[in-house]
C-alpha positions as CSV (number, residue, x, y, z in Angstrom):
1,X,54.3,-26.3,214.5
2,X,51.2,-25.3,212.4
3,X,48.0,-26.6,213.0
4,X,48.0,-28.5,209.7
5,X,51.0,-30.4,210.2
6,X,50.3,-31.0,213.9
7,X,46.8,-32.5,212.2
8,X,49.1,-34.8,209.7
9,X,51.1,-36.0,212.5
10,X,48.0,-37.0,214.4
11,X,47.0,-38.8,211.5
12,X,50.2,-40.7,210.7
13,X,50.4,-41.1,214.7
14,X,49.7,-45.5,214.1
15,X,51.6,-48.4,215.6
16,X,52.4,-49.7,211.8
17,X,53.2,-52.5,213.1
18,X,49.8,-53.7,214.9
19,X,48.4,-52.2,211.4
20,X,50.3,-54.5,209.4
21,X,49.2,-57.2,211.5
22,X,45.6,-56.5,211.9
23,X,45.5,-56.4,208.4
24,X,47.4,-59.1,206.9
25,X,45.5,-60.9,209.8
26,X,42.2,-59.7,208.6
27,X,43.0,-60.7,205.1
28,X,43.7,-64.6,205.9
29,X,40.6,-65.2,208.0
30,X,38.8,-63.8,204.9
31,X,40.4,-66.3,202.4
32,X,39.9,-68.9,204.8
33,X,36.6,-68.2,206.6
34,X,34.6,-66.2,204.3
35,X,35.2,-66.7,200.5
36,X,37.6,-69.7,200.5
37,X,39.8,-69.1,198.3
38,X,43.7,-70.1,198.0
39,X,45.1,-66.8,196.9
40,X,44.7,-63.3,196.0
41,X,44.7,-61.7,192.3
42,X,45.3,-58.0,192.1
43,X,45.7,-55.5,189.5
44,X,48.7,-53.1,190.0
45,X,49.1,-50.0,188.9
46,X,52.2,-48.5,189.9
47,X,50.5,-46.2,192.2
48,X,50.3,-46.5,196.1
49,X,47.4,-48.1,196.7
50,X,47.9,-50.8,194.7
51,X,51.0,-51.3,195.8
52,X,50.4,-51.2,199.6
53,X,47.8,-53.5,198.6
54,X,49.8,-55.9,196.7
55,X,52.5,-55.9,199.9
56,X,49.8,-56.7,202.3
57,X,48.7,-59.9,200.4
58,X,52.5,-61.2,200.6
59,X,52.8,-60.6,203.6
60,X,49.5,-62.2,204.7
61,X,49.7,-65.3,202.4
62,X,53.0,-65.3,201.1
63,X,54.5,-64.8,197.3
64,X,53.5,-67.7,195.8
65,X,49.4,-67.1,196.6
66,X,49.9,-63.5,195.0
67,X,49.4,-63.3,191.2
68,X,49.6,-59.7,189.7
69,X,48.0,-58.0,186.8
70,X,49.3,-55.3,185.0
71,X,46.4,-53.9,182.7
72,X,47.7,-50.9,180.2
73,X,45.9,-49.6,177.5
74,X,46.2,-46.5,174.9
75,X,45.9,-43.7,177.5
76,X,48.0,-45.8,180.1
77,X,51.3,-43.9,181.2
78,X,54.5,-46.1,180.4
79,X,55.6,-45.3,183.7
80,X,52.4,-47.0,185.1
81,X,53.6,-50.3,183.7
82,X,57.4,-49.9,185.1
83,X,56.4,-49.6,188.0
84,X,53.9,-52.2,188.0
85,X,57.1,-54.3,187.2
86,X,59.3,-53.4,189.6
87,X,56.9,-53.8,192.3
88,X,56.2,-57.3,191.5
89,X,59.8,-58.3,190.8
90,X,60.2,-56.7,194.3
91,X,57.8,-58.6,196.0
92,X,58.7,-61.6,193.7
93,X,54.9,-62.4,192.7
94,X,54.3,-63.9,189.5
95,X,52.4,-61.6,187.4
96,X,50.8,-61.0,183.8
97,X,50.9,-58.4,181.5
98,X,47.7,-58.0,179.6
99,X,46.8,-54.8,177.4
100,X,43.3,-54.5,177.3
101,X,42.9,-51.6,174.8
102,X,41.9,-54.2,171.7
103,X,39.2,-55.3,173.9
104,X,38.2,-51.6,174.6
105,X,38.3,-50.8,170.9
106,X,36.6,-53.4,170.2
107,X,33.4,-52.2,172.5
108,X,33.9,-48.9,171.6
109,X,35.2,-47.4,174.3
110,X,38.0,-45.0,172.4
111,X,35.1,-44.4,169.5
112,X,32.1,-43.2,172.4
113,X,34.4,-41.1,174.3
114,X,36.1,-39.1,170.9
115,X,32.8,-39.0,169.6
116,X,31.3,-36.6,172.8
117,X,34.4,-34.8,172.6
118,X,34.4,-33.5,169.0
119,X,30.6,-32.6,170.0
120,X,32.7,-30.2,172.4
121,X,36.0,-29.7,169.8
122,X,35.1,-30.2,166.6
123,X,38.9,-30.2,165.4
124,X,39.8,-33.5,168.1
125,X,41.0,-36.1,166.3
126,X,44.2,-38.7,166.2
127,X,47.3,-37.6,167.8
128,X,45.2,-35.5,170.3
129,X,45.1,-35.6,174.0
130,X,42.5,-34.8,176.7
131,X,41.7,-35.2,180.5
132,X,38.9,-34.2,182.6
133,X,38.8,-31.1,185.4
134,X,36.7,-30.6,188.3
135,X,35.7,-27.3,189.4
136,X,33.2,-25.1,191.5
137,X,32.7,-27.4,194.8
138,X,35.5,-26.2,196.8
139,X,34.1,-22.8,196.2
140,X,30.5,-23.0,196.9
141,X,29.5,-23.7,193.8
142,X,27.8,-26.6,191.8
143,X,30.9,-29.2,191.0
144,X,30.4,-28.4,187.0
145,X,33.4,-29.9,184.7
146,X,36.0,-28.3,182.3
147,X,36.9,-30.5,179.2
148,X,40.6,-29.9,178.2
149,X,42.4,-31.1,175.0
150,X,45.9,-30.6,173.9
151,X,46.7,-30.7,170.2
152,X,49.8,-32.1,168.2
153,X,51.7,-29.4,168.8
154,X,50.9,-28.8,172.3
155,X,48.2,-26.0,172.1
156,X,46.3,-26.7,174.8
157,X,42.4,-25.7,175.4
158,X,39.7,-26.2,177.6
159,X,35.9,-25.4,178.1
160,X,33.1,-26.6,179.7
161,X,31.3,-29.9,179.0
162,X,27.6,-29.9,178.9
163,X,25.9,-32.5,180.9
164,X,25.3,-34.9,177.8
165,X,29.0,-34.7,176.5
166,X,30.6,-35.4,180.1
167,X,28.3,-38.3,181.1
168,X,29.2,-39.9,177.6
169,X,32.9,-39.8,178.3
170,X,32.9,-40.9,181.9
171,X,30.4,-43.7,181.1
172,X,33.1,-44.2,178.1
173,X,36.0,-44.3,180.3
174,X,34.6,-46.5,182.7
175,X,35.1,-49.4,180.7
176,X,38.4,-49.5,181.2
177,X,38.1,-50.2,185.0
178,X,35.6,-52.5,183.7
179,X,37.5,-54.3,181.8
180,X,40.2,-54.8,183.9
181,X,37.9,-56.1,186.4
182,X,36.8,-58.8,184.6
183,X,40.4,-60.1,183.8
184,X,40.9,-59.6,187.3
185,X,37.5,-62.2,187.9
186,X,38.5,-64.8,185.4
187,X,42.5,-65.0,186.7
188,X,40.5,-65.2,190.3
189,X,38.2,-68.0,188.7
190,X,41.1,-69.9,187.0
191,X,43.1,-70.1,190.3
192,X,40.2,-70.2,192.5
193,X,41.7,-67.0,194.2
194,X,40.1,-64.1,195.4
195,X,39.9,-60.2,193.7
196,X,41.3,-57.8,195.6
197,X,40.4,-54.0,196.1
198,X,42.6,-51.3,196.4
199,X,40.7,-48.3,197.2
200,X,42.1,-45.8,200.3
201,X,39.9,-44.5,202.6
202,X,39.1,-40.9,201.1
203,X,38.0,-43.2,198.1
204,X,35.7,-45.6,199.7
205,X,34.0,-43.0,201.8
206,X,33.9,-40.3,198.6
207,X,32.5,-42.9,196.0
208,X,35.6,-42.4,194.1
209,X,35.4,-45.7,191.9
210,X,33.4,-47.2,189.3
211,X,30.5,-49.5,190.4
212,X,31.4,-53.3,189.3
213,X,34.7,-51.3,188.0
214,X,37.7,-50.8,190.4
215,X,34.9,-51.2,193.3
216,X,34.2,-54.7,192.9
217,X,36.0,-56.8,195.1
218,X,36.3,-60.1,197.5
219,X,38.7,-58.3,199.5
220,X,39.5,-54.4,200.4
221,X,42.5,-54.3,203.0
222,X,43.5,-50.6,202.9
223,X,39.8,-49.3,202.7
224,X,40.3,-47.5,206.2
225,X,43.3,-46.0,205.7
226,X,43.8,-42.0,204.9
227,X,46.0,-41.6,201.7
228,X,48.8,-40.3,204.1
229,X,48.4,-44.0,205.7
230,X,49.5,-45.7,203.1
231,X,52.6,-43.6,201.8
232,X,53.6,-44.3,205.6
233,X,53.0,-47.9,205.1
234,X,54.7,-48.2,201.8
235,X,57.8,-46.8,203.2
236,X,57.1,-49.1,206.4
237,X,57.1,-51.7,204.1
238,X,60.1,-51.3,202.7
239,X,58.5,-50.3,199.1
240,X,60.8,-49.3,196.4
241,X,61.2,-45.0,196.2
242,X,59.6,-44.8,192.8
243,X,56.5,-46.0,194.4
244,X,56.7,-44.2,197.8
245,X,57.5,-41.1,196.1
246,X,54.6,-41.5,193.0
247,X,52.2,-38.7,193.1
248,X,48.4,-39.9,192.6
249,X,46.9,-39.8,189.3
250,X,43.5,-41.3,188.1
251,X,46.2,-43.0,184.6
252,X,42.6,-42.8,182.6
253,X,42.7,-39.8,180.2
254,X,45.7,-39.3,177.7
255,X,46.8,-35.9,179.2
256,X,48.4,-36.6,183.0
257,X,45.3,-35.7,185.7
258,X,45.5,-35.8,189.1
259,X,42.7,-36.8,191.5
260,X,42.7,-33.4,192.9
261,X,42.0,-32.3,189.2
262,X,39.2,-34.8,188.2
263,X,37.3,-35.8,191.9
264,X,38.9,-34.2,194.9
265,X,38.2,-30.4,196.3
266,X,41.7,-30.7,197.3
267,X,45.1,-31.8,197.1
268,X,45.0,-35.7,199.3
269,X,47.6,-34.7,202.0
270,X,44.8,-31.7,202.6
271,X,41.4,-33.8,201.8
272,X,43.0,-36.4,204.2
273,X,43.0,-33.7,206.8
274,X,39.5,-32.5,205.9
275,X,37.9,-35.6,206.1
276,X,39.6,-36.3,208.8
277,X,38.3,-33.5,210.7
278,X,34.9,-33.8,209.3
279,X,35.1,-37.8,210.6
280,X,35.9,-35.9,214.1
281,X,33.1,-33.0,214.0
282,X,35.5,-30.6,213.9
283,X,33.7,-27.3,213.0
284,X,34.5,-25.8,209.8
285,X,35.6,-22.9,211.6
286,X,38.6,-24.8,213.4
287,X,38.9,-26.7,209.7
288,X,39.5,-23.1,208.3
289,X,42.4,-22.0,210.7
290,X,44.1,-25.5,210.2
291,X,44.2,-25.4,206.0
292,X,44.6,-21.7,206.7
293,X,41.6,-20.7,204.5
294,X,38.5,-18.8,204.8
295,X,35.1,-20.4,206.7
296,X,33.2,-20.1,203.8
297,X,35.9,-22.1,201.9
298,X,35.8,-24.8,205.0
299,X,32.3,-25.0,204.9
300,X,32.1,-25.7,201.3
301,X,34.6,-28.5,201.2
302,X,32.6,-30.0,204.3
303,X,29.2,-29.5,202.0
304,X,31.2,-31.1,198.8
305,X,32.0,-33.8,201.2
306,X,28.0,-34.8,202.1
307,X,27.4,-34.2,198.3
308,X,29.7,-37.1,197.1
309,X,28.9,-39.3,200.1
310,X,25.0,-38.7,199.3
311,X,25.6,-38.9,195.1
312,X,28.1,-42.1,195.3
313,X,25.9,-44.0,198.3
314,X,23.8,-46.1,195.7
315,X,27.6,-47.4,194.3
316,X,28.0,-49.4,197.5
317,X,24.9,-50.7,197.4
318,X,24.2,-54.1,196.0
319,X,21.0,-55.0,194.0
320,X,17.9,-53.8,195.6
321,X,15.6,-56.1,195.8
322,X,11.3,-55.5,195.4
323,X,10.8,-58.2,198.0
324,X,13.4,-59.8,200.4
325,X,14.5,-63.3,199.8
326,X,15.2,-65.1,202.9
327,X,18.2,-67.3,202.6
């Protein structure tokens, strides 16, 4: 057995059971106790978070206190939606389909982000695609991103955004998990439920949301778990295949991007492992025989790991205040 999968196994090595129950336990005292609500809103996706997320909220309050959202818009994969529907026919949760890209055109999100992009490719325009690449942290370098377009009849090119260009198009993109939180607040308002979060644990702890976007929440069930957690609890759970076997993808650009692509150093079975270790002060050295990689390649993931959790802190923060009000 290699020392990455004996690594994997230690991770996945959870009474799912007790989890389920700690959870789903956790999530019922916070309705009751905490925010008082009678129910639980959440947006689904199709991917596994969501999902997981969405099972745990049956199972802690039942069907009929779970109302779904499914929240597409231009750049939204069909598939996304399919399985947003198959989930919540599964878990037989009502649920509402709501395309928000009017309201995104409408506030300029599609006009913002084409605008920095023709700034890059003059020749972008309708019937294009694009997506967003990462590179340079996992190799010691300053993370720096790659802009990369496809054209209408499939030439595909890429090159490097400059610092103005890529901040317009992520603050551009952001609306749309903007957006969909706000649905997410008004269904919660209407039915005096509560909003629930789905991020995993390599998420939470690597900033990998949108402040008062996809992290704003009453509720985040699943925000301990390693990615590898949750594919086990899906298929614990009884999920449907299409969802236990979906690969992770950030469904934001028009071009498919994986999270590995757009945040991540590295693939999420290995960025589990790695933050895993690094969560367990494992040296980089024993890090580098385990992903079977060089030191220096160990240490920099560690490094881009302290660089996100230092860059992303102020999104957990709340408002900071210039004097404390007692309460």
């Amino acid at each position: 057995m290699s020392l990455k999968t004996e690594i994997a196994q230690q991770i996945l090595s959870f009474d799912k059971d007790a989890e389920v129950a700690k959870i789903t336990a956790g999530i019922r005292e916070i309705l009751s106790k905490k925010v008082h609500r009678r129910g639980l809103v959440i947006a689904m996706s199709g991917g596994i978070d969501s999902s997981v997320s969405a099972a745990l909220c049956v199972k802690a309050v039942g069907p009929g206190k779970v109302f779904g959202l499914l929240l597409p818009e231009q750049d939204s994969s069909s598939e996304s939606e399919q399985k947003g529907r198959i989930l919540a026919e599964h878990l037989g949760i009502q649920y509402l389909v709501h395309n928000i890209a009017p309201t995104l055109e409408a506030i300029g999100c599609y006009k913002w982000r084409d605008e920095a992009i023709k700034a890059t490719f003059p020749e972008y325009g309708p019937g294009w695609k694009n997506k967003i690449v990462i590179a340079g942290g996992s190799e010691g370098k300053i993370n720096h991103f790659q802009l990369v377009v496809q054209s209408p009849n499939g030439e595909i090119s890429e090159k490097r955004l400059g610092l103005k260009e890529y901040l317009q198009i992520v603050a551009a993109t952001n609306y749309k998990q903007r957006i969909r939180k706000t649905v997410e607040f008004f269904h919660a308002d209407r039915l005096n439920y509560a909003v629930v979060g789905t991020p995993n644990r390599v998420e939470y702890d690597q900033g990998f949301f949108v402040k008062n976007g996809d992290g704003s929440a009453d509720v985040k069930p699943i925000a301990h778990l390693y990615k590898t957690q949750v594919y086990a609890l899906a298929r614990h759970l009884g999920l449907p295949d299409i969802i236990c076997n979906a690969i992770p993808t950030t469904d934001t650009y028009s071009m498919p991007q994986g999270q590995d692509e757009f945040y991540y150093a590295l693939p999420y079975q290995e960025m589990d492992i790695a933050l895993w270790c690094y969560n367990h002060k494992k040296p980089a050295e024993e890090l580098a025989k385990i992903l079977e990689v060089s030191v220096d390649q160990a240490r920099f993931v560690y490094t881009d790991i302290e660089n996100k959790r230092k860059t992303t802190a102020p999104l957990h923060w709340p408002a900071i205040l210039i004097e404390k009000v007692e309460l």
